[in-house]
N, C-alpha and C positions, 0 to 999 in steps of 0.2 A: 643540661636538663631539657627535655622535652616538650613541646607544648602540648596540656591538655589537651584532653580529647572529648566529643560530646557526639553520643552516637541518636539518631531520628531512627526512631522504628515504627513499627503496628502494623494491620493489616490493610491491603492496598486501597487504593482512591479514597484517605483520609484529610491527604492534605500534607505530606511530608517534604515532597519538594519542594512545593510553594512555603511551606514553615523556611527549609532550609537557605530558598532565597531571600527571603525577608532576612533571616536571622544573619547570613552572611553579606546581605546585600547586592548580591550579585543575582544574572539568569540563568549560572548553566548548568543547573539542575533540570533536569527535563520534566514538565508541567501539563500533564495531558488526563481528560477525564476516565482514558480507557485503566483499564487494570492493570498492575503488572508491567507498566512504563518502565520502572526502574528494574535493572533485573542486578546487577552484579552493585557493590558499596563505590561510592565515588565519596571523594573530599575534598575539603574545600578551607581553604584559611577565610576566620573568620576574628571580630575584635569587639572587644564591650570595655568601654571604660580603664583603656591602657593595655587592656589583660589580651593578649594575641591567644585564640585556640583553634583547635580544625573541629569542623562538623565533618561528619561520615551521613551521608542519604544510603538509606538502605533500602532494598525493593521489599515490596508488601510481602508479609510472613502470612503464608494461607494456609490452611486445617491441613493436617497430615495425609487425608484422602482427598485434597484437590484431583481435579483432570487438567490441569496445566502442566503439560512435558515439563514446563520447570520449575513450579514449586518448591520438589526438593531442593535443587539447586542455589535457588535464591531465599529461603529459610537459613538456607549454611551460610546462606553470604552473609545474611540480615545479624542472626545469630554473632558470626565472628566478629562482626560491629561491635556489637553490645558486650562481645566479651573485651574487645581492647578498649572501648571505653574508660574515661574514669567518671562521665556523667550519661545519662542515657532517658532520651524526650520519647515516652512514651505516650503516640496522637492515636486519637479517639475520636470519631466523627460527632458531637452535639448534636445534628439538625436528625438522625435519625436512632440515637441509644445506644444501649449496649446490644452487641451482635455475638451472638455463639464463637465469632471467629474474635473478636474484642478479647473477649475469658479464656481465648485459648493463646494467644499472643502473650498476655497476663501471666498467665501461668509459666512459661517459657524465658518473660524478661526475669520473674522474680527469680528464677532457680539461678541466675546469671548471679546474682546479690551484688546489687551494684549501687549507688545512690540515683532513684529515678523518680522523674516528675510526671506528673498523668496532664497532659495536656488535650482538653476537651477543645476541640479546634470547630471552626465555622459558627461557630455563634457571635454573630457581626454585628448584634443590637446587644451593646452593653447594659441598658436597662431590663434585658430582661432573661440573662445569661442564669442568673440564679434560678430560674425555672427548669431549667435542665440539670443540673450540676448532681443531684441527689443520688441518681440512678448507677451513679458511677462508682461511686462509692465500694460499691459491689464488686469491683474487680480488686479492690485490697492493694490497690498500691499507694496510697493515704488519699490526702486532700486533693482534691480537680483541680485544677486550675483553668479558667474559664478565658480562651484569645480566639484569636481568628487572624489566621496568615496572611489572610488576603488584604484587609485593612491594618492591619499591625497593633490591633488591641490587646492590651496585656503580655508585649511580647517584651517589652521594656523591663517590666517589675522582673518577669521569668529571665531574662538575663543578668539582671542584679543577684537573682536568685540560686543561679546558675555559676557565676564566675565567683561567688562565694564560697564553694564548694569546693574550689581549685585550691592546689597545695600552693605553698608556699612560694613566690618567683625571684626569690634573692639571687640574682647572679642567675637571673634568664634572659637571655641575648639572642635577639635574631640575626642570626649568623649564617653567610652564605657555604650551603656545605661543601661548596665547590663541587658538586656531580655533574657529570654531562647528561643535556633530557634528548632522548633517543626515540621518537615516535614510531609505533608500528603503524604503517596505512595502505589503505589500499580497499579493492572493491569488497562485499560481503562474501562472506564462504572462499574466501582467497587462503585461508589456514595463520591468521593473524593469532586467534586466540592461541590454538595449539601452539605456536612459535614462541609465544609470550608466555606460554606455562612447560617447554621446553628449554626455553632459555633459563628459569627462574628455578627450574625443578620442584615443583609446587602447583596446585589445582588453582591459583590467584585468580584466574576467569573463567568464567562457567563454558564452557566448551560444546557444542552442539554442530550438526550439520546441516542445522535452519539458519537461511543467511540470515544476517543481521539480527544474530545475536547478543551482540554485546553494542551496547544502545547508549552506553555513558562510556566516558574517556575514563581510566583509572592507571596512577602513577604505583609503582612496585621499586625502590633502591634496592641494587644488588651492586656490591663490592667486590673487584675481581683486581688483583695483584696489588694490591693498596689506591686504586681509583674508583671512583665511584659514577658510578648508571643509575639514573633515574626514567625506568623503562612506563611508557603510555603507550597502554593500548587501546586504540579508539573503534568505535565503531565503524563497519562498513560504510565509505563515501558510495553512494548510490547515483544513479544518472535522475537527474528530477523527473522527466518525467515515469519514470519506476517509483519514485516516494508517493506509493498513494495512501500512507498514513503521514501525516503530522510530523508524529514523535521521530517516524525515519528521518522529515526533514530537521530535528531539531538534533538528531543526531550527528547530522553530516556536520551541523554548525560547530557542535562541539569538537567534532574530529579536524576541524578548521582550527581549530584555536587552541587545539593539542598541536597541530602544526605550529602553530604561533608562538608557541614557547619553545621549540625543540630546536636542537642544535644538529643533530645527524636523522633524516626520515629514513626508515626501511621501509620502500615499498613491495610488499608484500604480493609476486605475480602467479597468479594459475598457471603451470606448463602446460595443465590440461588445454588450455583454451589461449594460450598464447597473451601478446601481450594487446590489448584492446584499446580501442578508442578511449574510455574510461579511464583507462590506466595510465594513458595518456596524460588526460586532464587532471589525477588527482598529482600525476608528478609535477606537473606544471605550477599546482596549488604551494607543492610544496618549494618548489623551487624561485618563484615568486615571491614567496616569505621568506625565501635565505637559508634554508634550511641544506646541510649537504646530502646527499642523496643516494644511497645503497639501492640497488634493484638485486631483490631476491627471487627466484625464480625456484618456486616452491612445488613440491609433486612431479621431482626432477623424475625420477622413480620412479615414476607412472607410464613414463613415453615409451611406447615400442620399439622404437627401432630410430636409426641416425635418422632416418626422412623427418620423422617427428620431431627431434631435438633440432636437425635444421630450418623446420619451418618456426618453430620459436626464438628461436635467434634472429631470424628472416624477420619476425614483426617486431621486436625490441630493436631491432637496428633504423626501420622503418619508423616508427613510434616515437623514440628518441634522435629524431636528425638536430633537433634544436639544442640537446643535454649527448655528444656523443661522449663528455668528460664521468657521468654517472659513470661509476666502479658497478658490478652486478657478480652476481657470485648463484650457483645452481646449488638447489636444497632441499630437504626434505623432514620437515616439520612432525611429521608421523616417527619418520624411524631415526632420528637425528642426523641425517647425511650433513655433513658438513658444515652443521648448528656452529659449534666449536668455531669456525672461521669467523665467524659474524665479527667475536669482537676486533679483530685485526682491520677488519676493515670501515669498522666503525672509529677504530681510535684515528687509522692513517685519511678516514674523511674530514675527520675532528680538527686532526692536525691541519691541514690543507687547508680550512677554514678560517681556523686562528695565524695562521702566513703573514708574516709581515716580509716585506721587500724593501729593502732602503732606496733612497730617493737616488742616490749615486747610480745604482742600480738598473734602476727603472730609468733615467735618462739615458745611460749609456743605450740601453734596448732600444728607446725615443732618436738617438744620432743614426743608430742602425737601419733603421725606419725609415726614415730623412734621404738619407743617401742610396734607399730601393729606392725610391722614386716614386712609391704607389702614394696616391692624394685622389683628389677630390677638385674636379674644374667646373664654376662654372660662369661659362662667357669669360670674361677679365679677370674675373675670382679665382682665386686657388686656395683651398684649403692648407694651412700650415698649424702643427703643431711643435708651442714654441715650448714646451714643461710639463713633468707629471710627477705627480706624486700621489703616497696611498694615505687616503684620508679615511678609512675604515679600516674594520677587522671582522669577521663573522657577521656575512661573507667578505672577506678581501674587496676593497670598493678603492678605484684609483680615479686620480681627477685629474684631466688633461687641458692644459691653458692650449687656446686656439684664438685666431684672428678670426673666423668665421663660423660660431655654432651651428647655424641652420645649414650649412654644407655639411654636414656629417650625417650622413644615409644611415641605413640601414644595414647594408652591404658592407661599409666602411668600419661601425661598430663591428660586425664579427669578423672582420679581417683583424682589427687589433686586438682583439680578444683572444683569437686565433694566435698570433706572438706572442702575445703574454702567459697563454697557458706553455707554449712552445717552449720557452724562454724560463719562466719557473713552476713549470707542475700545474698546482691546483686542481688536480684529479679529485674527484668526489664533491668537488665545490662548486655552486656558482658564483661567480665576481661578477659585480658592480662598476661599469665606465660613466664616469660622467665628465662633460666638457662644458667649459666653461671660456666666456672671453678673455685675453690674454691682458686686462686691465684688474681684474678681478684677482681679489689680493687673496694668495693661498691659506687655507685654515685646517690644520693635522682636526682629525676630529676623534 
């Protein structure tokens, strides 16, 4: 059985994300006064009194003749919320009434026929909430209920109220579904969304050719030969100083912490424009958090002619001097050129992550090592490595006993890095060296 579902809607800068933070306790809902901050549904595991459910934030549903390029767009998203729902928090701004766009929102939850609570949101002085409460009535979706997200008034009772609602959880188990989480990232208008509603065969992200579209991180499981993918598509990572909104930098943060869960990143590159500084850094992000690492080089399909395809290569080879093990594969997101491969090398970066090496192994490599001769001198000191073994897995992390820590450079790390990928693979992975003094007592972790 499934967890509940409780879907946040109405129309924009009401106070949704900030409900949804509270209610789930978390920040990464994006919280910004302008309009339209949320544009595609994200979610979010949330918990009241034992009962585990997900909230769905959904971006402001505006009158059907909005001038916002995306209205349509994000009305279908908000909508498709409220239809998978089985509870649905319909906020309404207190501090200034009902709004023509309020009764039109109204009209749209009820035809869903769902069980929904009218939450009358920013009325921050409890004593005098029932002076507004009246008006609302009007929209016909029963009693108000009178909080404010910001101080977390009346957000308690409305969760008792709420997980009441919920079926029955006899034999409800949070259970790891064992899927691997696959982050799409990369700079804006790189063709992330398209790739992500390409892969899925489904519209799941609103798709435009205004960078930085899609503003929240949203996870999609798709099941392919009996394995399971759990695909995030995040928002364009942007250069800071380009985030001259807010909301883009809170973007980026969240596109950080879709990295932070993810087991394999697809960085998503423009051939148009080769591979940049930026793309640089965002692989660095990802590769820093452990993540394995696919370079996809999207708009293969666009280049003219070999000069073109080899000056793209030319910067991805430049780019990447620190990651030459990143696997990269040429693509085209538009007309599906070579979509299909993705998962191959998503599973064989997976694989190369989850590596384990035995210890027999890895010291045989360590005598090998020993008897080159290459080390580390300094004055009287000589660098010796006397053991190693792998005390990680995703990413592969080995820990090498040594008589002298502070003699091991810089240089010397990717020389042994350099063996060991030699030695066993790990193509599409980064690994983990750490050295330790040769008193210090080994720990498998």
């Amino acid at each position: 059985m499934s967890k509940p579902i409780v879907a946040v809607v109405g129309r924009p800068n009401v106070g949704k994300s900030t409900l949804v933070n509270r209610l789930a306790q978390t920040s990464d809902a994006i919280v910004h006064e302008s309009r339209g901050v949320t544009r595609d549904r994200s979610y979010f595991d949330a918990e009241w009194n034992g009962r585990a459910f997900t909230l769905i934030d959904t971006g402001g549903i505006e009158p059907m003749k909005s001038d916002d390029v995306f209205s349509a767009s994000i009305r279908d998203q908000a909508l498709a919320g409220a239809e998978e729902a089985d509870v649905i928090l319909l906020v309404v701004d207190g501090s200034v009434g009902v709004t023509e766009e309020d009764e039109s929102v109204a009209r749209m939850i009820k035809r869903v026929r769902k069980p929904t609570f009218l939450l009358v949101n920013k009325l921050d002085n409890p004593a005098r909430e029932d002076e507004r409460l009246w008006e609302f009535y009007s929209l016909g979706i029963g009693d108000p209920v009178p909080i404010s997200a910001v101080h977390g008034h009346g957000t308690g009772d409305l969760l008792d109220d709420v997980v009441a609602l919920f079926p029955d959880d006899d034999g409800l188990e949070e259970v790891d579904d064992g899927s691997l989480s696959v982050a799409i990232i990369g700079r804006p208008n790189a063709g992330k969304s398209s790739l992500f509603n390409k892969i899925i065969g489904t519209e799941r992200s609103i798709v435009s050719d205004v960078a930085g579209t899609t503003r929240d991180a949203i996870d999609t499981v798709v099941e392919r030969d009996g394995r399971r993918y759990r695909l995030v598509d995040t928002a364009g990572i942007r250069k800071k100083s380009t985030v001259y909104e807010n909301i883009e930098y809170y973007s980026m943060v969240r596109g950080l912490r879709a990295i932070d869960r993810a087991d394999v990143a697809l960085l998503v590159i423009d051939s148009s424009t080769g591979m940049t500084e930026q793309d640089q850094k965002v692989a660095n992000l990802a590769i820093e958090r452990g993540c394995a690492l696919v370079i996809l080089l999207n708009k293969w399909d666009l280049l003219p002619d070999d000069h073109a395809r080899e000056h793209v290569m030319e910067t991805v080879a430049r780019r990447l001097t620190l990651a030459p093990w990143a696997s990269y594969l040429r693509i085209s997101a538009l007309t599906g050129r070579s979509v299909e491969k993705i998962w191959k090398y998503i599973d064989a970066a997976a694989e190369a992550r989850a590596a384990k090496v035995s210890t027999s192994s890895l010291n045989r490599l360590l005598t090998e090592m020993r008897e080159f001769g290459h080390t580390v001198v300094d004055g009287k000191r000589r660098l010796r490595m006397h053991y190693v073994t792998q005390t990680g897995t995703k990413p592969p992390t080995f820990t090498f006993f040594v008589n002298h820590t502070d003699l091991v450079s810089d240089s010397y790390r990717r020389y042994v890095e350099n063996r060991l990928r030699k030695a066993f693979g790990f193509e599409g992975t980064p690994i983990r060296l750490r050295f330790r003094s040769k008193d210090t007592k080994p720990k498998e972790e």
